[in-house]
PAZAPA-4460 file (N, C-alpha, C; in steps of 0.05 Angstrom, whole numbers, plus 32768, in hexadecimal, padded with zeros to 4 digits):
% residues 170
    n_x    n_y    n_z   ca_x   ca_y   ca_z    c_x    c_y    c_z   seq   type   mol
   818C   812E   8176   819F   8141   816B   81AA   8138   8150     1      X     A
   81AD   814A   813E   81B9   8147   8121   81D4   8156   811B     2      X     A
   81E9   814C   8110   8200   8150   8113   8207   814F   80F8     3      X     A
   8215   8169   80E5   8220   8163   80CE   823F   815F   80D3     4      X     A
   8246   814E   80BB   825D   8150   80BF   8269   814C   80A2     5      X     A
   827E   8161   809F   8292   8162   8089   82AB   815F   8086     6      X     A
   82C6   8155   8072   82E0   815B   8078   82DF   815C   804D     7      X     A
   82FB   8165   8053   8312   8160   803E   8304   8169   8022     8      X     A
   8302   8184   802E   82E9   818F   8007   830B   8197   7FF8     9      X     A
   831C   81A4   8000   8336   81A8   7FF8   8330   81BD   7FE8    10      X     A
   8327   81DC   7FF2   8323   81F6   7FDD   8312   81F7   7FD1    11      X     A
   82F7   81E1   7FD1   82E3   81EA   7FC8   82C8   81F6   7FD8    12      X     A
   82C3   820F   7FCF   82B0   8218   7FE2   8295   820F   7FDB    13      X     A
   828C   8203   7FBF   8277   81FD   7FBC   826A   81E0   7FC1    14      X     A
   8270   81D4   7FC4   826E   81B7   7FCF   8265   81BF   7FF5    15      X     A
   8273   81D0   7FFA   826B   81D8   801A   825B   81E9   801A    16      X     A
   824C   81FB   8006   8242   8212   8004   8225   8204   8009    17      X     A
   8224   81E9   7FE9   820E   81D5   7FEB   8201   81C8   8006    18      X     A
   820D   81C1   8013   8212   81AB   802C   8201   81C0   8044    19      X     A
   820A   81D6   8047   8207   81E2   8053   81E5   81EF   8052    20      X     A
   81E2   81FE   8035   81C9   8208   8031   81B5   81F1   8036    21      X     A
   81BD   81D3   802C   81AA   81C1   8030   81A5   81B9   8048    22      X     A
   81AE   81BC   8061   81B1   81AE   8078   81B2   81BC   808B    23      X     A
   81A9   81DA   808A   81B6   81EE   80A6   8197   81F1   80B3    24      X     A
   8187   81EE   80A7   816A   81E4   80B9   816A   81CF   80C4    25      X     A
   8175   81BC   80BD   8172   81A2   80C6   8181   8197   80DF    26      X     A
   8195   81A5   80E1   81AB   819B   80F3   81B6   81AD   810F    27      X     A
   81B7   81A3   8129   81BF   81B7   8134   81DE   81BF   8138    28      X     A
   81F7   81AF   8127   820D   81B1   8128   821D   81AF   8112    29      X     A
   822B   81BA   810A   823B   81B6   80ED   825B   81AD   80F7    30      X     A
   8262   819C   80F1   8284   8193   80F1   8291   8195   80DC    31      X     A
   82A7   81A0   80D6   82BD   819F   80BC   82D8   8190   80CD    32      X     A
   82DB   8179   80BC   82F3   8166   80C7   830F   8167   80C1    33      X     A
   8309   818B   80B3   8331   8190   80A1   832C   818F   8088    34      X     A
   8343   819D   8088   834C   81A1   8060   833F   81A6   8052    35      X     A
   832C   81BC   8060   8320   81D3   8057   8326   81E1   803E    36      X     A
   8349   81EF   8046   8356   81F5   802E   834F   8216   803E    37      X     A
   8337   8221   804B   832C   8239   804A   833C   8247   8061    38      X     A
   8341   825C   806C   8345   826C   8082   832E   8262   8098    39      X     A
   8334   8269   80B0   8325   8263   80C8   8305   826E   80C7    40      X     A
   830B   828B   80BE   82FC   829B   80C6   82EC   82A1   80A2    41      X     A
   82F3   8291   8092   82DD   8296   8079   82C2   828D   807A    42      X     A
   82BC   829E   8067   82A1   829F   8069   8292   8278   8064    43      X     A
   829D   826B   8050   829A   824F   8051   829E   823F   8063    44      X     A
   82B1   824D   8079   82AC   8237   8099   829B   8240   80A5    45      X     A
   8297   8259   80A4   8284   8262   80C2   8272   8252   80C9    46      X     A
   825F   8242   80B6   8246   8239   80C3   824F   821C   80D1    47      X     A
   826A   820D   80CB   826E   81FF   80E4   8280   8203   80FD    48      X     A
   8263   8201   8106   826D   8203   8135   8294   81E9   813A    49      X     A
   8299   81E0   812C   82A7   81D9   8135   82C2   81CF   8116    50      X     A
   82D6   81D8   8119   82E6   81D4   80FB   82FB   81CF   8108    51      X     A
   8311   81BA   80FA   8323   81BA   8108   833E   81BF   80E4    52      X     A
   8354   81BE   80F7   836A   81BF   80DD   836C   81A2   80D6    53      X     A
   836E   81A4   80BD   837F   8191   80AC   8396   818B   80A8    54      X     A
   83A1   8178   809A   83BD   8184   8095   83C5   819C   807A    55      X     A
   83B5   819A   8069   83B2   81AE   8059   83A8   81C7   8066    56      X     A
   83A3   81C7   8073   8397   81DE   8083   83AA   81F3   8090    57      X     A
   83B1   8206   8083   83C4   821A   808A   83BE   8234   809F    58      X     A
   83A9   8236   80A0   839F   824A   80BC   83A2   823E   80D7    59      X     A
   83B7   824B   80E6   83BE   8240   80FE   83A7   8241   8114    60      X     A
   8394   824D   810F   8378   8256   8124   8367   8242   8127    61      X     A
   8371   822D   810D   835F   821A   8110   8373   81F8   8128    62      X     A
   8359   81F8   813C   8366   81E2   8147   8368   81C7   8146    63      X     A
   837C   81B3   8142   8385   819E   813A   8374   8188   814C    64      X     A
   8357   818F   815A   834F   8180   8160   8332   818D   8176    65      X     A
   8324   818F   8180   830C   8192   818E   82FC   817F   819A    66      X     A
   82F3   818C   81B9   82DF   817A   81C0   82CB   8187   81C4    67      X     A
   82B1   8180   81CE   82A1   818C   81CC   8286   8180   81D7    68      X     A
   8279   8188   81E9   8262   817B   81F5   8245   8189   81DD    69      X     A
   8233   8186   81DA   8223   818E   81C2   820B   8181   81C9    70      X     A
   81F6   8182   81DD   81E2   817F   81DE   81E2   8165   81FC    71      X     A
   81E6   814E   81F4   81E7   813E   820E   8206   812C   81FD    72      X     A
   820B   812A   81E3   8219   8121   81DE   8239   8139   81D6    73      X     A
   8257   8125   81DF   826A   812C   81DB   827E   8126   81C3    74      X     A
   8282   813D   81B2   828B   813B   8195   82A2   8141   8195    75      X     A
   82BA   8130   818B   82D6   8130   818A   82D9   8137   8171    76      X     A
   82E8   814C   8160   82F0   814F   8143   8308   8157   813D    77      X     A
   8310   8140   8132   8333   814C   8126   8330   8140   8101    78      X     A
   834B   8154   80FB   8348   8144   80DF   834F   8121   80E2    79      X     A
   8362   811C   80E9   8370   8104   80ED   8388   80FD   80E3    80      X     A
   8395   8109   80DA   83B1   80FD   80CE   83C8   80FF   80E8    81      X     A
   83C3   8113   8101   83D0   8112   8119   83C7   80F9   8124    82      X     A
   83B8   80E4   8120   83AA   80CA   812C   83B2   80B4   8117    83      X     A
   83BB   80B7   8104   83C5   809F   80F1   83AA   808B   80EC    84      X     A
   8395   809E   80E9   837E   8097   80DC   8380   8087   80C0    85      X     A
   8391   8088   80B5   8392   806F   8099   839C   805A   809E    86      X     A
   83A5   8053   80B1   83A6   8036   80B7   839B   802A   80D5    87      X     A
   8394   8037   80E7   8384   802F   8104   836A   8046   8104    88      X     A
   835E   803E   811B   834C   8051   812E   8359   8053   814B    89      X     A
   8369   803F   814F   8376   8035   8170   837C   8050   8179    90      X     A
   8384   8069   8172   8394   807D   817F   8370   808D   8187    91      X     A
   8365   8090   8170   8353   80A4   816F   8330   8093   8185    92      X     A
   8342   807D   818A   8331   806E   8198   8339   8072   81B6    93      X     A
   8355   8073   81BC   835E   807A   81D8   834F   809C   81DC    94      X     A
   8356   80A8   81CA   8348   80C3   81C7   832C   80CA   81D6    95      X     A
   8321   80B2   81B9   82FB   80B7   81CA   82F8   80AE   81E4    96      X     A
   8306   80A1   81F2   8300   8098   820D   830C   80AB   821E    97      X     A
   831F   80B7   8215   8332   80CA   822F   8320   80DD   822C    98      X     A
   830B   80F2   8216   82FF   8105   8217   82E0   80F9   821E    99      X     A
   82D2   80E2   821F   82B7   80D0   8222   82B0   80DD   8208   100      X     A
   82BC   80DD   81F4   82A1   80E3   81D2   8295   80CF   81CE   101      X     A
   827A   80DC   81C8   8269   80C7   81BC   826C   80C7   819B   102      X     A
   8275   80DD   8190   827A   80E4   8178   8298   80E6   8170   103      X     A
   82A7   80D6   8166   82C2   80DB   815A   82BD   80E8   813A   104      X     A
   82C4   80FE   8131   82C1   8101   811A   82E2   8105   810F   105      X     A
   82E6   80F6   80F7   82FD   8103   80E5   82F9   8105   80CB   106      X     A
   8314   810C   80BA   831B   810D   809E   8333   80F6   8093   107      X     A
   833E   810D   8084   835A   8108   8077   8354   80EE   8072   108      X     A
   834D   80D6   8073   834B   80BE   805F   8340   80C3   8043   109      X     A
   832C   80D6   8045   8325   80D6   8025   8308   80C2   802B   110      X     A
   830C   80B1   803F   82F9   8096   803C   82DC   8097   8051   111      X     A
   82C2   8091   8041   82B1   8091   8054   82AF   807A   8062   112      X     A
   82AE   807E   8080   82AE   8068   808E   8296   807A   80B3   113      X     A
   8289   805F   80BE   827A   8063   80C9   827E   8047   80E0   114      X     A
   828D   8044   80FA   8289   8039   8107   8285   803D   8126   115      X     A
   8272   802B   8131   8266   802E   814C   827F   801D   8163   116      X     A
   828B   8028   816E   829E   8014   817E   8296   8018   81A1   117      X     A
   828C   8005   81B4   8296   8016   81DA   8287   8025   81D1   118      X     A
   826F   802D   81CA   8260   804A   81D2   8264   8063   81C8   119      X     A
   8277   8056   81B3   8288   806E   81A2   827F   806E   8181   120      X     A
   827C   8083   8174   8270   8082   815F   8289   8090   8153   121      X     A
   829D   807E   813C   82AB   8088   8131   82AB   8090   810F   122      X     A
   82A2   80A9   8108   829C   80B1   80EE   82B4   80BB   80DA   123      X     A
   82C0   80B6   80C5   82C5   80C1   80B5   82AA   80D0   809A   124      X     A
   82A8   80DD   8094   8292   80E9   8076   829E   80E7   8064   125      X     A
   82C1   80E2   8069   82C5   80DE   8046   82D2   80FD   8039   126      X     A
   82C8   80FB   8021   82DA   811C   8012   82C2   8125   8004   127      X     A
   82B0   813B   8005   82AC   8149   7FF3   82B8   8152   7FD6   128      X     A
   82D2   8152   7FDC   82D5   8159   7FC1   82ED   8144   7FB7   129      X     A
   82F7   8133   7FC7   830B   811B   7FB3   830D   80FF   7FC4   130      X     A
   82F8   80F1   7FC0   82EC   80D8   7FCE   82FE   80C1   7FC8   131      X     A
   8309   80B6   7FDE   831A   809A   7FD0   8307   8081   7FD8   132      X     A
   82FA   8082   7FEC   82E9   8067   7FED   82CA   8067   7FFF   133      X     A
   82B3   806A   7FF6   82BA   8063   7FD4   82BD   807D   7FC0   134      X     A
   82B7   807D   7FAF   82C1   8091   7F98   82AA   80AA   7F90   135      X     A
   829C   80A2   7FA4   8281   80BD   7F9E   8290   80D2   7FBD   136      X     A
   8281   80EE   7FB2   8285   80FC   7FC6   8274   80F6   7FE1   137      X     A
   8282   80F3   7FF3   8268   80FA   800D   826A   810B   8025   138      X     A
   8256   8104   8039   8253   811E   8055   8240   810E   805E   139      X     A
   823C   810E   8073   822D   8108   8086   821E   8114   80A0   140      X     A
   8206   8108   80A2   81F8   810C   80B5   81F7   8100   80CD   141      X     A
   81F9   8102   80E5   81F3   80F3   80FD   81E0   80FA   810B   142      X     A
   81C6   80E5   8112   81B8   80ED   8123   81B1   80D4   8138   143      X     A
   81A4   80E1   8155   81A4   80D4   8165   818D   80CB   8178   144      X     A
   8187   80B6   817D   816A   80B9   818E   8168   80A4   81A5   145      X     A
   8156   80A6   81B5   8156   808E   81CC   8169   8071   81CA   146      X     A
   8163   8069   81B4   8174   804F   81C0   8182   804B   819B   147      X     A
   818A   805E   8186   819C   8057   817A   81A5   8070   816B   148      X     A
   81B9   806F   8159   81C6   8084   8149   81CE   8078   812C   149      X     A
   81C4   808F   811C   81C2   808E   8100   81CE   80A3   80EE   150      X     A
   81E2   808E   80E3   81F8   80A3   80D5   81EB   809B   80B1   151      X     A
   81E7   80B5   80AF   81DA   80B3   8092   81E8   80C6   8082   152      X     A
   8200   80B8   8066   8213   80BC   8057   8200   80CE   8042   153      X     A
   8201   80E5   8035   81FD   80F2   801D   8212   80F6   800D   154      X     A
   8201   80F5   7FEE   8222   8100   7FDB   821E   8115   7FD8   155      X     A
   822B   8128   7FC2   8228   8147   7FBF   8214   8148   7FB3   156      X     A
   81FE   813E   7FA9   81EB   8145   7FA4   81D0   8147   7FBA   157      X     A
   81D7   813D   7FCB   81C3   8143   7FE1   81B3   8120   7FE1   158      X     A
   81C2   810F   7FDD   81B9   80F7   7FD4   81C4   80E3   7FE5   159      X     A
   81B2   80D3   7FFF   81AE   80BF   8011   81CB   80A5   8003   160      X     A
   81D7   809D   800E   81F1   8088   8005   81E6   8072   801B   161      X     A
   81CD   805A   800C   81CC   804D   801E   81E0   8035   8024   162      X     A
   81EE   8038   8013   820B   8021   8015   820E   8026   8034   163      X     A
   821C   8045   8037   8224   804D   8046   8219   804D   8065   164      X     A
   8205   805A   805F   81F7   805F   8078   81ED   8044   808C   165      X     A
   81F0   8049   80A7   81E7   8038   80BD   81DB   804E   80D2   166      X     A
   81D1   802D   80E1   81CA   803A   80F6   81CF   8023   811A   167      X     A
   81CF   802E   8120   81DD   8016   8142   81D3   8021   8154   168      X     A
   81CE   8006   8164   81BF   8001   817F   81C8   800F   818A   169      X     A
   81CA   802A   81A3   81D6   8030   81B4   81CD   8026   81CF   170      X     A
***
């Protein structure tokens, strides 16, 4: 299974417009992690199965968090600033165990980060459109197979971040 995942474009539709046209063959799930900036129901969310609010995120339709079973694996998505994501994972880690996710996805850091914890794969992608660490835009890919999972970072150009990217034993 292949899993996109996006957060924090902040009102830009074209950075998501990109992401999207490049990757909707490829993947069988799209995530938006917040701060969208967009309404629930625009035409720039629709193609992800799962969006949650941000804090910028002013459409009340959107929910402050989701779970979600998606093939054999279970996908948790919130933005994160209700989890005090800039300084722990500890809350959003009690989280993935009370729901069994194999997938934690968030935002709101700005920061790409990619770690495997307990059976738990905890992803930030970072910002499309205002990156604090590191300083290129990114999004990510997750995919999964018999015995590991591979999170593979792109910038907005459609361009592999092998800094970024790993992959772990499951």
């Amino acid at each position: 299974m292949k899993v996109l995942v996006v957060s924090d474009n902040h009102g830009s539709a074209e950075e998501l417009q990109h992401l999207v046209e490049r990757h909707q063959e490829d993947v069988q799930c799209m995530i938006h992690c917040g701060d969208s900036e967009f309404d629930y129901d625009a035409e720039e969310m629709t193609p992800f199965q799962l969006r949650v609010r941000g804090n910028c995120d002013f459409d009340n339709r959107y929910p402050n968090e989701i779970s979600k079973t998606i093939g054999s694996k279970t996908i948790f998505a919130t933005h994160g600033h209700l989890y005090n994501v800039k300084m722990t994972l500890m809350k959003l880690a009690y989280k993935a165990e009370e729901t069994n996710a194999d997938l934690v996805c968030f935002g709101h850091s700005h920061e790409a980060l990619a770690v495997y914890e307990d059976c738990t794969l905890f992803l930030n992608p970072g910002s499309v459109r205002l990156p604090r660490q590191p300083t290129i835009k990114t999004y990510a890919i997750v995919e999964w197979s018999d015995s590991k999972v591979t999170v593979t970072f792109y910038d907005e150009e459609g361009t592999v971040v092998n800094d970024l990217s790993n992959s772990f034993t499951i």
